[in-house]
N, C-alpha and C positions, 0 to 999 in steps of 0.2 A: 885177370880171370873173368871180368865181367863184360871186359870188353872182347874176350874170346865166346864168352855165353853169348852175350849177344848177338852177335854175329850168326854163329852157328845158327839161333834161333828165327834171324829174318833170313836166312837160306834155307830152311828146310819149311818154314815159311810160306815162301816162296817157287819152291818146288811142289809145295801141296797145291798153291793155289794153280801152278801149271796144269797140273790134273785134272784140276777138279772145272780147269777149264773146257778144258779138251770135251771132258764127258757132260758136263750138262751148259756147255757156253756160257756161264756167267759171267761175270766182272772180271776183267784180267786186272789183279789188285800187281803182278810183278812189271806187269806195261808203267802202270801210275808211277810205282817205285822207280824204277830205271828211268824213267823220263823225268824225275823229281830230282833224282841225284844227276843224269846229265847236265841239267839247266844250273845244278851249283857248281858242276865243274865248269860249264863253260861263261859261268861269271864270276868265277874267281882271276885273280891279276895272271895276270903272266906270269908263268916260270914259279907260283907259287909252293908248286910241290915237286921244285926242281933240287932244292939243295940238302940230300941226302944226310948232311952231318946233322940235320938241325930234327931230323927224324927218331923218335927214344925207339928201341929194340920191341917196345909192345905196338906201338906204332907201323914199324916194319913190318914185324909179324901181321898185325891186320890189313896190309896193305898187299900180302905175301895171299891169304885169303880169298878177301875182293877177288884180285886180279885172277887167282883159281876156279872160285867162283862165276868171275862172266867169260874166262875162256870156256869153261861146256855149259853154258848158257848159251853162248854164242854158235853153238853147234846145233845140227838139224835133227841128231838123238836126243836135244836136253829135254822135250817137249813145249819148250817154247814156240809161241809164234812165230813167225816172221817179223813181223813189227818189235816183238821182246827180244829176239836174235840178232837185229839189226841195233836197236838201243845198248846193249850190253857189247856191241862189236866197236860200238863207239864210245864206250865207258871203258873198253881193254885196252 
């Protein structure tokens, strides 16, 4: 449950601060974000989150999310950037 809350709560999050970019240019806080969790995927070992059985169902589910998540992130309707649409196309 908390790992379902939470979730939710850094996408919508994250969706605000898209907005809230757009209209007055401030800080893009979902750039920092995405660019923070890329650099842990791409320093994590190889094939690390490759074997499926070792994944528990709350697990799946938040990775079922994510992956929802930065597909319309990654899209030119999400209101992300370019740079945020690019990081999140590379996190999917």
């Amino acid at each position: 449950m908390g790992v379902k809350t939470g979730l939710s709560l850094l996408f919508t999050l994250l969706h605000q601060s898209w907005h809230n970019a757009a209209l007055t240019g401030s800080i893009k806080l979902y750039n920092e974000v995405l660019t923070t969790a890329a650099d842990v995927v791409r320093n994590l070992p190889s094939l690390a989150l490759a074997n499926e059985s070792q994944i528990t169902p709350l697990g799946a589910q938040g990775l079922r999310e994510v992956s929802k998540f930065l597909r319309q992130a990654a899209l030119p309707s999400s209101g992300a950037d370019t740079t945020g649409q690019l990081l999140a196309s590379e996190l999917f």
